[in-house]
C-alpha positions as CSV (number, residue, x, y, z in Angstrom):
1,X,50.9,-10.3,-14.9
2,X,52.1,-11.7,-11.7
3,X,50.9,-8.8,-9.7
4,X,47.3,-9.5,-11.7
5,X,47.3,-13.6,-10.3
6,X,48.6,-12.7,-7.0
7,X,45.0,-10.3,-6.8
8,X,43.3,-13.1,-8.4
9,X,44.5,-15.6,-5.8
10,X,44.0,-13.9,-3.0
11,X,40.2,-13.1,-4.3
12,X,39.6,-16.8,-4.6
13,X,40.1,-17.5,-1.4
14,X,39.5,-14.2,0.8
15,X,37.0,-15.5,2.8
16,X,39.3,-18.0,4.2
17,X,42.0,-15.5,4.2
18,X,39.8,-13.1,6.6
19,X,40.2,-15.9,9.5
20,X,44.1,-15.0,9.3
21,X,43.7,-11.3,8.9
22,X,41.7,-11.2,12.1
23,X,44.6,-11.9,14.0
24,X,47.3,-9.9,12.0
25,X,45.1,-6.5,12.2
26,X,44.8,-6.8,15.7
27,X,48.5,-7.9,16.6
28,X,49.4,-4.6,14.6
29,X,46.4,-2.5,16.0
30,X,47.6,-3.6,19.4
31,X,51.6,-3.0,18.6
32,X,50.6,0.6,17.3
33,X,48.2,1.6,20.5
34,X,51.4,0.3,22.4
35,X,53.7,2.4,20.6
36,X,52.1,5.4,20.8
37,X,51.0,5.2,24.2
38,X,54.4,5.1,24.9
39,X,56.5,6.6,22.6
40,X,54.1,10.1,22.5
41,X,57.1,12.8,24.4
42,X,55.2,15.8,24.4
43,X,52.2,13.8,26.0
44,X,54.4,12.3,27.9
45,X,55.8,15.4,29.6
46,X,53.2,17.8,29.7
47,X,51.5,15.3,32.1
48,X,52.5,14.0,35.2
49,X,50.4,11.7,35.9
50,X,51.8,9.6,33.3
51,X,55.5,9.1,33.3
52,X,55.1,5.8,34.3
53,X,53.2,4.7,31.4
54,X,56.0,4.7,28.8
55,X,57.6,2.2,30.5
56,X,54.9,-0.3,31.1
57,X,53.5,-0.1,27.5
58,X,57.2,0.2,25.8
59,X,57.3,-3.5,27.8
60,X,54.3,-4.3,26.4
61,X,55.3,-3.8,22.7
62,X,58.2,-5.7,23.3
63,X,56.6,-9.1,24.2
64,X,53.5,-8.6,21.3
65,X,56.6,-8.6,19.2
66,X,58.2,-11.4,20.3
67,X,54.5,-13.1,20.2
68,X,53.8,-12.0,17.0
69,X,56.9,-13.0,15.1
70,X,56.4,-16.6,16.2
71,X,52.8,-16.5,15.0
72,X,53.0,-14.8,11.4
73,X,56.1,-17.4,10.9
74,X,53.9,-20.1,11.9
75,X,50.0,-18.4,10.5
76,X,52.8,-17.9,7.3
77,X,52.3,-21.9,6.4
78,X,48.7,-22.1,6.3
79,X,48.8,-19.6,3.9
80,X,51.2,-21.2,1.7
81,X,49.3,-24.4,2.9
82,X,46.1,-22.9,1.3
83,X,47.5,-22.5,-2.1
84,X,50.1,-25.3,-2.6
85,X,47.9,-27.5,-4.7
86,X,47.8,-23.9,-7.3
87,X,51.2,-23.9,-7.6
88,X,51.4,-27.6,-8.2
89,X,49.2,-27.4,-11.1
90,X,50.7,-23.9,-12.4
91,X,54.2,-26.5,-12.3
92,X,52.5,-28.8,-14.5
93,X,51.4,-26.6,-16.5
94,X,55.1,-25.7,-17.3
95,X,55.8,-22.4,-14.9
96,X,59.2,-21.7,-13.4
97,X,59.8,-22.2,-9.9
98,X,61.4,-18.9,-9.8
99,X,58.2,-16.8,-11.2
100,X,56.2,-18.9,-8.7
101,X,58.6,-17.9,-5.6
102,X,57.8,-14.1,-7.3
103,X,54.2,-15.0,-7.4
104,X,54.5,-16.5,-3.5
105,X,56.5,-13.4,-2.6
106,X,53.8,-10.6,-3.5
107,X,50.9,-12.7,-2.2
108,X,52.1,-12.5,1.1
109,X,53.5,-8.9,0.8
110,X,50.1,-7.9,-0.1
111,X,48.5,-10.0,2.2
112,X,50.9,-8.7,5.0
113,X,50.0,-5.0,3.9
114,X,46.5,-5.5,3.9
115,X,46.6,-6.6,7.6
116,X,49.2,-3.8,8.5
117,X,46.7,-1.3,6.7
118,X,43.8,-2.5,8.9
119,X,45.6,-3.0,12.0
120,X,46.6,0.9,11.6
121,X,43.2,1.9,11.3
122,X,42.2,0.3,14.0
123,X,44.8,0.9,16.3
124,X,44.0,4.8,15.5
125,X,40.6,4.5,16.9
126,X,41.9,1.8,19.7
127,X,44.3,4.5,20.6
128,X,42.1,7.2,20.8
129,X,39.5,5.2,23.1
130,X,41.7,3.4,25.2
131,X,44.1,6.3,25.8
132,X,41.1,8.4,27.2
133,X,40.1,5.1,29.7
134,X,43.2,5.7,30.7
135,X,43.3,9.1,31.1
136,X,40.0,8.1,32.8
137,X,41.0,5.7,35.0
138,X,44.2,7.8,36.0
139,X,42.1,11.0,37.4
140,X,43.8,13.5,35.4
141,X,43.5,15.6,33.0
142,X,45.9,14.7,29.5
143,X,46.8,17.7,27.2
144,X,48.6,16.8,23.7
145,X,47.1,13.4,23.6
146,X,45.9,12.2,20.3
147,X,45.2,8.8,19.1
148,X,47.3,9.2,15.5
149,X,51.1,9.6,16.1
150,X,53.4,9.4,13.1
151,X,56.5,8.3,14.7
152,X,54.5,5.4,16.0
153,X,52.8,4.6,13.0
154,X,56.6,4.3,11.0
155,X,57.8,2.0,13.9
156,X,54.7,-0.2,13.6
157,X,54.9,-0.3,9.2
158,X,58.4,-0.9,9.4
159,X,58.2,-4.0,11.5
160,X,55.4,-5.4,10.4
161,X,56.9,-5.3,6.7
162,X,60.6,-6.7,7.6
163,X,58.2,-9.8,9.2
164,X,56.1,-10.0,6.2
165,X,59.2,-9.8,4.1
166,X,60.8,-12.7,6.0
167,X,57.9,-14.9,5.3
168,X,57.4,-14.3,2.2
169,X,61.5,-15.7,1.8
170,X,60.3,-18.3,4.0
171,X,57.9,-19.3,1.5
172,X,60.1,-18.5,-1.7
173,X,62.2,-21.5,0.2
174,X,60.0,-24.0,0.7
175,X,58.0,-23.9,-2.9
176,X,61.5,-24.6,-4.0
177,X,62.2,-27.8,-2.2
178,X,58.7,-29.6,-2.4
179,X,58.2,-31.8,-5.0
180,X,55.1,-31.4,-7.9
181,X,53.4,-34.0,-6.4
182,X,53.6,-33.4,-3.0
183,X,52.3,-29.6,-3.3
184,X,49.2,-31.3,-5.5
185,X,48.6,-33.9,-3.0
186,X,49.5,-32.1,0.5
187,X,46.1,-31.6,1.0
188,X,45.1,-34.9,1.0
189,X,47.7,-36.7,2.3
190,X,46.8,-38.3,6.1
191,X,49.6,-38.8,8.2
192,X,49.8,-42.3,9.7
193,X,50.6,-42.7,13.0
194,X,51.8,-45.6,14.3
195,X,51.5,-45.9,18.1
196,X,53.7,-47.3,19.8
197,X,52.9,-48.1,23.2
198,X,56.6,-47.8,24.6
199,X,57.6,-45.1,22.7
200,X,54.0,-43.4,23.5
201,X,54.8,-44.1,27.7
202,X,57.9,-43.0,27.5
203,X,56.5,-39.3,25.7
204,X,53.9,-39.1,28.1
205,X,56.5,-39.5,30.8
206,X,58.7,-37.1,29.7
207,X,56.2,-34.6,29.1
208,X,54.8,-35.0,32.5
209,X,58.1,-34.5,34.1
210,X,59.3,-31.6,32.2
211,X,55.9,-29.9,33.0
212,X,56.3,-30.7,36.5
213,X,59.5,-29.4,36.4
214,X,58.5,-26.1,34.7
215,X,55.9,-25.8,37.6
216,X,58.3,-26.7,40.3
217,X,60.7,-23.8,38.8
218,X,58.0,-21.2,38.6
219,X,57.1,-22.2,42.7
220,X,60.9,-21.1,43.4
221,X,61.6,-18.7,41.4
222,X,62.2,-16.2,43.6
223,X,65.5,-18.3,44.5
224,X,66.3,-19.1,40.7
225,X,65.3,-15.7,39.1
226,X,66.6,-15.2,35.6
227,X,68.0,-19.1,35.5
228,X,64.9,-20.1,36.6
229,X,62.9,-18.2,33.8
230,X,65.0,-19.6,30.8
231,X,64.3,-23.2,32.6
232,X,60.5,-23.2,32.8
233,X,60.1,-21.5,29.8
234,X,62.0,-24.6,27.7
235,X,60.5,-27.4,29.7
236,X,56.8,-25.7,29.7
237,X,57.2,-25.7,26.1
238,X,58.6,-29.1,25.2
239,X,56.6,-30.7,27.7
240,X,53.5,-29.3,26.1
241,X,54.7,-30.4,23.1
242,X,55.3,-34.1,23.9
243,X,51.9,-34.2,26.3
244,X,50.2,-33.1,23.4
245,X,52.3,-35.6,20.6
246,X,51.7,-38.9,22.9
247,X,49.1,-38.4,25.2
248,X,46.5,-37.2,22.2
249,X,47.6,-39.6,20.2
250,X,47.1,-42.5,22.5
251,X,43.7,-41.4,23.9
252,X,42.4,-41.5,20.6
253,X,43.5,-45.1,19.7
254,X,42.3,-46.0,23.1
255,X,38.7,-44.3,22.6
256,X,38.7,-46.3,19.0
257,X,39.2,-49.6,20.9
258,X,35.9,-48.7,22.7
259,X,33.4,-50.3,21.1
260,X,30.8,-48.8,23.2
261,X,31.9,-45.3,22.7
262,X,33.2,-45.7,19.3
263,X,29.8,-47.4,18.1
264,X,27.6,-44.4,19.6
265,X,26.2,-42.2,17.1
266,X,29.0,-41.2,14.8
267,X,32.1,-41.2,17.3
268,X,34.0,-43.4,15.2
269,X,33.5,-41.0,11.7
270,X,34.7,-38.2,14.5
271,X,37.5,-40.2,15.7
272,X,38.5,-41.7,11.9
273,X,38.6,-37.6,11.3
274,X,40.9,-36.2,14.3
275,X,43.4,-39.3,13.8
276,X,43.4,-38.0,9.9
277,X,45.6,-35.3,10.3
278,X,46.4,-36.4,14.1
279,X,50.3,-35.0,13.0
280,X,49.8,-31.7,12.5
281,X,46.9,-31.3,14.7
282,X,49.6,-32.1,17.8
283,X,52.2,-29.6,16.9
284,X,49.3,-26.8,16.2
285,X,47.5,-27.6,19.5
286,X,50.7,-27.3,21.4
287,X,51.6,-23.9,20.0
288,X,47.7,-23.1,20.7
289,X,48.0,-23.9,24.1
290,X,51.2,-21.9,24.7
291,X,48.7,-18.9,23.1
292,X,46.0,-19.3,25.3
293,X,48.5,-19.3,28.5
294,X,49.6,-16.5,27.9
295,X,46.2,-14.8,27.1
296,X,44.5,-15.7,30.1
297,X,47.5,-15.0,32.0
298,X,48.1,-11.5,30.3
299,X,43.7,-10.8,31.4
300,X,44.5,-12.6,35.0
301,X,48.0,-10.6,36.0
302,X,46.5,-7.1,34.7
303,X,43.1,-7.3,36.5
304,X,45.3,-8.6,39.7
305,X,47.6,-5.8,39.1
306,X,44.9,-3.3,39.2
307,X,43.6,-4.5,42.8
308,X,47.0,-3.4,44.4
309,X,46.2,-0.2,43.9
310,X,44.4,0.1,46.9
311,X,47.2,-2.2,48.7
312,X,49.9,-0.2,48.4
313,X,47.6,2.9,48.5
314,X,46.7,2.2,52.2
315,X,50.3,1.3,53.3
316,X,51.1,5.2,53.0
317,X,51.0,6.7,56.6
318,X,48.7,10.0,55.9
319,X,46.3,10.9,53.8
320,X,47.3,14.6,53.5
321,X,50.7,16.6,54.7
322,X,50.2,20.2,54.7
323,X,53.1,23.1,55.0
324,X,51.8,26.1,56.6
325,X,48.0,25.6,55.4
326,X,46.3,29.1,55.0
327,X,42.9,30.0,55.4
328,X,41.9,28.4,52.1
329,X,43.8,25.0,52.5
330,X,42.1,24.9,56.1
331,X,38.4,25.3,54.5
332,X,39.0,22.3,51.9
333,X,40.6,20.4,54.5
334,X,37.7,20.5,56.7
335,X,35.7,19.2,53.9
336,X,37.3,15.7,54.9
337,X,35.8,13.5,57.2
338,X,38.6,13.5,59.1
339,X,39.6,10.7,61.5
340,X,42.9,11.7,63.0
341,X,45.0,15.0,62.8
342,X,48.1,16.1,64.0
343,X,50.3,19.4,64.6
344,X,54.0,19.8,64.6
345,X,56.3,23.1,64.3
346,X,59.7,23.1,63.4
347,X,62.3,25.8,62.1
348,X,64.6,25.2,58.8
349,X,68.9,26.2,59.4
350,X,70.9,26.0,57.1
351,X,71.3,22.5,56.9
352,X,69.3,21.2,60.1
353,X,65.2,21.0,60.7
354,X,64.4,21.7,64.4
355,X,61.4,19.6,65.6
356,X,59.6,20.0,69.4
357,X,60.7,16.6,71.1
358,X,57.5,17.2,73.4
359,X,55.1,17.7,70.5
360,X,55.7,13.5,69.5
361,X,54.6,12.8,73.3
362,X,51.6,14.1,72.6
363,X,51.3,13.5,69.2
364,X,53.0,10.3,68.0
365,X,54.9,9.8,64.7
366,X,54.0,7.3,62.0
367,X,57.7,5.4,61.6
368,X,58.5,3.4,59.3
369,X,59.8,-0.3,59.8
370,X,62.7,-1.8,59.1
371,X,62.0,-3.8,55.6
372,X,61.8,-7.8,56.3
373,X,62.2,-10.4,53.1
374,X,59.2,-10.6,51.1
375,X,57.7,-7.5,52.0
376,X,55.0,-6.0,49.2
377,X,55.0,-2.4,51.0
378,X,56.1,-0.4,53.7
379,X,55.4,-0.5,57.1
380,X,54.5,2.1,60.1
381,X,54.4,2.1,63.3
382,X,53.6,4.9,65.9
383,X,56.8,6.2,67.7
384,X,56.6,9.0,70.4
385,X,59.7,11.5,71.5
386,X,61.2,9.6,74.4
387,X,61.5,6.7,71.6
388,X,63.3,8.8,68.7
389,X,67.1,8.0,69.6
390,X,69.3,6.9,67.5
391,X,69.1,3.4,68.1
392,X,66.0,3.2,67.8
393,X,65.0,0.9,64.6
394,X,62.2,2.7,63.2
395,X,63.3,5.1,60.6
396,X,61.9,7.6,62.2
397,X,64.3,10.6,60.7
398,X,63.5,9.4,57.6
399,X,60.1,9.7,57.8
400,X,60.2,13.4,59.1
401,X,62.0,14.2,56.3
402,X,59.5,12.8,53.7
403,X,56.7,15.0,55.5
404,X,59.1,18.3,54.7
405,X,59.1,20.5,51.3
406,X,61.5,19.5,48.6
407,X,64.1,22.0,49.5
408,X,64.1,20.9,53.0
409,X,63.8,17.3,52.4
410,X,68.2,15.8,52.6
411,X,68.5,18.4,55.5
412,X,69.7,16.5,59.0
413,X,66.6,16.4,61.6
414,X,67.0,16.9,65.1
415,X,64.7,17.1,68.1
416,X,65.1,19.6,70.9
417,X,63.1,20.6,74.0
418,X,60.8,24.0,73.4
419,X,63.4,26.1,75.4
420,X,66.2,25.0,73.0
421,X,63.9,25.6,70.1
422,X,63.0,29.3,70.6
423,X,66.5,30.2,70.8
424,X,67.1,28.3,67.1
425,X,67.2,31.5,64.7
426,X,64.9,31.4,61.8
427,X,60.3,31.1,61.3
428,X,58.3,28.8,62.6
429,X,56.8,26.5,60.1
430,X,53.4,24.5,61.1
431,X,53.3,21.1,60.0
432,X,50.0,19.2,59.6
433,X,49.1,15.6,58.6
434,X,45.6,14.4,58.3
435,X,44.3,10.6,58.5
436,X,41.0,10.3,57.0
437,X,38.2,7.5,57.6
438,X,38.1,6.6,53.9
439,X,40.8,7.7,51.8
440,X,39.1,6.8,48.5
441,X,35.4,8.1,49.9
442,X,37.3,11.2,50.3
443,X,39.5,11.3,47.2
444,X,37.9,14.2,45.4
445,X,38.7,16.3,48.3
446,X,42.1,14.9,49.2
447,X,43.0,15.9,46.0
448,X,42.2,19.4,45.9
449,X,43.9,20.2,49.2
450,X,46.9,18.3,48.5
451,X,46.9,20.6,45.2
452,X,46.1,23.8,46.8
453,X,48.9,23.2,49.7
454,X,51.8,22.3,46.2
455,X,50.6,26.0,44.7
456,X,50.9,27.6,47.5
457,X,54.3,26.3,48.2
458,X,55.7,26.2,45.0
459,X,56.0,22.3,45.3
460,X,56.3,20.6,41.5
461,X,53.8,18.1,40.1
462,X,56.1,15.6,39.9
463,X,57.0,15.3,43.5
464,X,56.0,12.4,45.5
465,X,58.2,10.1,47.8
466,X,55.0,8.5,48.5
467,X,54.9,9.9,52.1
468,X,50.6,10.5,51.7
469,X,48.3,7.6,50.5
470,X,47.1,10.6,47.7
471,X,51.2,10.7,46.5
472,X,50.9,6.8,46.8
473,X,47.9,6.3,45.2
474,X,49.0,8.4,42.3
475,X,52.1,6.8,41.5
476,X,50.7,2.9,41.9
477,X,47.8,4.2,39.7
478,X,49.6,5.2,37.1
479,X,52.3,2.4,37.2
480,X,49.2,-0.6,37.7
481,X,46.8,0.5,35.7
482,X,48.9,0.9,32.8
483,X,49.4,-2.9,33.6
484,X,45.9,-3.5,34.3
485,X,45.1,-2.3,30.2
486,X,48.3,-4.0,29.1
487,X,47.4,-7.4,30.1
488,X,43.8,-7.2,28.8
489,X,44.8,-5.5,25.2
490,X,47.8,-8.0,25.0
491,X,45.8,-11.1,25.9
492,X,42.7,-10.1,23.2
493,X,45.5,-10.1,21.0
494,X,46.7,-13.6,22.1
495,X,43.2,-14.1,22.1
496,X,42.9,-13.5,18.1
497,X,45.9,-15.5,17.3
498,X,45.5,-18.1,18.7
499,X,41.7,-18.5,17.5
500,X,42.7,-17.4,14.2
501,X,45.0,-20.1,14.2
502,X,42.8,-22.8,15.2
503,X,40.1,-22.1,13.5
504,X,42.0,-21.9,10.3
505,X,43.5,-25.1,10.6
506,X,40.0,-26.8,11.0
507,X,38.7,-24.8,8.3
508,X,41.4,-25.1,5.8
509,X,40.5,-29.0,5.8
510,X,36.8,-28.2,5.5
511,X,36.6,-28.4,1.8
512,X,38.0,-31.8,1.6
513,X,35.7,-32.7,4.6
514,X,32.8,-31.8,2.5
515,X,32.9,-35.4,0.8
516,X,32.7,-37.2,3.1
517,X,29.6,-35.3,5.2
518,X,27.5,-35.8,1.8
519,X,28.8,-39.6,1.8
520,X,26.9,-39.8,5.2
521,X,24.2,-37.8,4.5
522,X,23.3,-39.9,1.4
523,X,23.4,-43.3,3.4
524,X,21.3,-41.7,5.6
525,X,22.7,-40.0,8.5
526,X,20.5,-37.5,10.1
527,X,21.7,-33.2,10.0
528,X,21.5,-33.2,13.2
529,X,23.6,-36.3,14.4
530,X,26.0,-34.3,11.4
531,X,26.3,-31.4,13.3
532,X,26.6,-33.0,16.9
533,X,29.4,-34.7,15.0
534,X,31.0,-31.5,13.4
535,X,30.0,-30.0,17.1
536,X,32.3,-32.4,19.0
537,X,35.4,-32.9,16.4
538,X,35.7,-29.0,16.8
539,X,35.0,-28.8,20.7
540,X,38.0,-31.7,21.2
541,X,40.2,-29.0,19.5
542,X,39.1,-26.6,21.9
543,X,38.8,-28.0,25.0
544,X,41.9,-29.9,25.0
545,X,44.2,-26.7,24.8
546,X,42.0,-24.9,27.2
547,X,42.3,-27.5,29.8
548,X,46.3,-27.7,29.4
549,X,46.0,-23.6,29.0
550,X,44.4,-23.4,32.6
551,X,46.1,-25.6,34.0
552,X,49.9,-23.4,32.8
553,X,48.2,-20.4,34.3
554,X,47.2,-21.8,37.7
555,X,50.6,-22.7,38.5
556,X,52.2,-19.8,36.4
557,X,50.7,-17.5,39.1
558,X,52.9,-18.9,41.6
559,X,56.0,-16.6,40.0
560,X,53.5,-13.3,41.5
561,X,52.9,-14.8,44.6
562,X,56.0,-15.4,45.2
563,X,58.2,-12.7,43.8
564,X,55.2,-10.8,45.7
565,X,54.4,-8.6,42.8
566,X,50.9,-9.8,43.3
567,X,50.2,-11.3,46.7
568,X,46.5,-12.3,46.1
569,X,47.1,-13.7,42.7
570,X,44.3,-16.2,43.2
571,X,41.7,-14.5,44.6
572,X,38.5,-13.7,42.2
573,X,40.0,-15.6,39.5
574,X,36.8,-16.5,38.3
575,X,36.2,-12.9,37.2
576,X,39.6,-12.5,34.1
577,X,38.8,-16.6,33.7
578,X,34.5,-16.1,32.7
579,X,35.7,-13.5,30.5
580,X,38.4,-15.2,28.7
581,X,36.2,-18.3,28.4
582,X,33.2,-16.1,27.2
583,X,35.5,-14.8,24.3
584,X,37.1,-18.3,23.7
585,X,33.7,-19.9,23.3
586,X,32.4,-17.1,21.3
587,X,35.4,-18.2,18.4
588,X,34.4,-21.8,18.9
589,X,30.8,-21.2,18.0
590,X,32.0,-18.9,15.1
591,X,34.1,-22.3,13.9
592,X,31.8,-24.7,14.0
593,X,28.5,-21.9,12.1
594,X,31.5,-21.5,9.6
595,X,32.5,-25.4,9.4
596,X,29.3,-26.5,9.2
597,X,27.8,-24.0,6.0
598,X,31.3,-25.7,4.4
599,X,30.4,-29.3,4.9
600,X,26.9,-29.8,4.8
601,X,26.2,-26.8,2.1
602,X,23.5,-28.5,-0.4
């Protein structure tokens, strides 16, 4: 029987319902795509190309976890919310509290595994096409890749269900302590707000001042690090909080005072109808806010992230290193447009590598620096013989031992004059490095000499000190872009909750609302002024935690600029910021189509 009203509840009200599912299935489509992107070891090992990736989306999963706990707790009251004045009347009626905490319990149980049902399904097809972008994007080619994994399917159930189960306690809890009356009339109920103008100053300044503090912290953190974190992250959010508690609050009784703005068209009925539930609205916009930071910040950092590619790509000193190149190495080679190359012999002991002291007169050596504070890569410089001592501060040894095979590689290296080195016992080995014009004009066939010259000498996949700009580009493309598709995937799932959110708080008022449109519409007020009215009450809910949103991310940035993880933060933010926007506004017309057949349905 209870399982047969929990059906029947839910089917009353699943339109409304699908605003919340929208964000659940993609949270868990999202959290699954993570998982077994990540989590997949016999993808994982049979390709190369990828070992970075476990780490970036295993990182990933963690913080949509983190993010998506806070949200089912909080999407958790609307749905109790939604059906409060049921249980009221199934109270009066003479049911037990305890059969309605059942009844509350396997609502949200099946709700929660309708989501986790749908977010599976689409996080098998997610998988499957994002995995092969990847794949894409990464130049390789992915054996044992497929886009359903068990193992990740079990981890993404399992904690989807313990978060379900939670709210469901959550909700056993609070039916218990809310009075008959209350749970008839929560609906209804406005919240007055008195403002108080000292009490409202004093807010605003505190908020102010604990946002400016967050900001200041982000500037430095560098110097602060993890204490630095743990300080923005509490003063960003209370100061959000009380910006949002005081200063909405007071603009609207300020904009009521108005008599020319309040007396325009229906302002006042739109003002009369955010200062209703003023209360609630503060705390939701808030956490709203917080959302939509951290989605545009999740689309901004992975785009940025993807840019350094070439940035670290071109701090590599050669293109190509090749160990004795044979005839077919030297025909792919060629096909190169090649802008510098180089020749060098040496001989391998036993645990020494003989190098021509002459041959860097003629031919200098790329050295690397010495690493200075703040730097985002490494550093060369050309260094000939007569300047490779040992005081010299280039790391010039280190260098020549990064162009040598693996097996050669920790082995002492010494320059001698050409007498000294024909007398050294052993073969002489012929070392070439190759500059090209334009490394990524020339990738294709980088790529299959650098190949050709590992099969030839035995030289593992896996091996890459990052000596080339092809060993570089390989290990930065596999480590950013993994970032680049975290921070998009994560921030459309930001995205979803927080516009599931708001637009289910402004809808879940909607059929109260619809009074008092048809009061309006009967003395005579025109559709349209009624929608220009629904139109701006819904747009203030938008706008407001957009602007704050922005704002967070603009100075957020400062902790990549400075920790140089992303030294042009800021530049082309107008790309990540039109699509976010073009997605936020999207939802916001979607809310207002959806409000609007509510209110002013004849």
């Amino acid at each position: 029987m209870l399982f047969k009203l929990s059906l029947t509840g839910i089917k009353s009200r699943f339109k409304d319902y699908l605003v919340l599912f929208s964000g659940l299935v993609m949270a868990a489509a999202i959290f699954y795509m993570f998982e077994a992107l990540a989590t997949n070891n016999s993808f994982i090992k049979a390709n190369a190309t990828f070992s970075l990736a476990p780490f970036v989306f295993q990182f990933g999963s963690v913080l949509l976890a983190i993010i998506t706990f806070v949200y089912i707790l909080y999407a958790n009251s609307f749905l109790l919310s939604m059906r409060k004045r049921d249980y009221g009347l199934f109270m009066m009626l003479g049911a037990k509290s305890s059969k309605l905490g059942q009844l509350i319990f396997l609502e949200t149980l099946i709700i929660g595994a309708l989501s986790l049902l749908g977010g599976l399904f689409v996080g098998v097809g997610l998988t499957t096409l994002v995995g092969q972008l990847l794949i894409s994007r990464l130049d390789a080619t992915a054996t044992h890749f497929t886009g359903f994994y068990l193992p990740a399917m079990l981890v993404t159930g399992v904690f989807f269900l313990i978060l379900f189960v939670v709210a469901a306690l959550l909700n056993q809890r609070v039916l218990r302590k809310t009075p008959v009356l209350a749970l008839l009339k929560s609906a209804a109920q406005p919240v007055h707000v008195q403002v108080k103008p000292a009490k409202t100053i004093g807010q605003i300044i505190c908020g102010l001042a604990c946002l400016a503090v967050g900001y200041v912290v982000m500037r430095y953190i560098g110097s602060l690090q993890i204490l630095g974190i743990g300080v923005a992250l509490v003063t960003i959010v209370l100061g959000t909080y009380l910006v949002f508690n005081s200063l909405f609050t007071w603009l609207l009784a300020r904009l009521q005072r108005h008599e020319n703005f309040a007396s325009h068209g229906l302002n006042n009925f739109t003002l009369a109808q955010l200062n209703f539930r003023i209360f609630d609205y503060n705390r939701m916009l808030a956490m709203v806010t917080l959302l939509f930071a951290l989605a545009l910040g999740a689309i901004t950092t992975g785009m940025g992230f993807q840019k350094n590619i070439k940035v670290y790509t071109q701090s590599a000193p050669y293109d190509v290193v090749l160990h004795d190149p044979t005839t077919t190495v030297k025909q792919a080679a060629a096909k190169i447009d090649i802008k510098r190359q180089n020749h060098y012999t040496y001989k391998v002991g036993a645990n020494v590598v003989y190098f021509i002291r002459d041959q860097f007169d003629e031919q200098p050596l790329n050295a690397q620096k010495p690493w200075r504070k703040n730097q985002v890569a490494a550093e060369y410089q050309s260094i000939q013989g007569q300047q490779m001592t040992a005081n010299s501060e280039l790391r010039w040894q280190q260098s020549l031992q990064t162009l040598l095979l693996p097996q050669d590689s920790q082995k002492t290296v010494k320059l001698v004059t050409a007498a000294t080195f024909d007398q050294v016992a052993g073969t002489t080995q012929h070392l070439t490095t190759i500059v090209a014009h334009d490394f990524f004009s020339d990738l294709p066939a980088i790529k299959r000499v650098t190949k050709l010259d590992q099969q030839r000498n035995h030289v593992p996949a896996t091996y890459a000190l990052g000596t080339t700009k092809y060993d570089m580009y390989q290990m930065m493309n596999g480590l950013l872009s993994g970032f680049e598709f975290m921070g998009f995937f994560l921030g459309v799932a930001f995205l979803a909750m927080l516009a599931s959110c708001l637009m289910f708080k402004i809808l879940s008022g909607a059929a109260n609302d619809r009074l008092r449109y048809r009061m309006l519409d009967k003395i005579g007020a025109r559709q349209r002024l009624l929608r220009s009215a629904i139109a701006k009450e819904i747009g203030v809910l938008f706008i407001l935690p957009g602007v704050v949103g922005v704002i967070h991310v603009l100075f957020g940035l400062q902790i990549f600029t400075t920790t140089q993880l992303l030294p042009n933060a800021y530049h082309d933010l107008w790309l990540p910021f039109l699509i976010f926007l073009v997605l936020y506004s999207l939802y916001y017309l979607l809310t207002v189509k959806l409000y609007q057949n509510i209110v002013l349905r004849k």
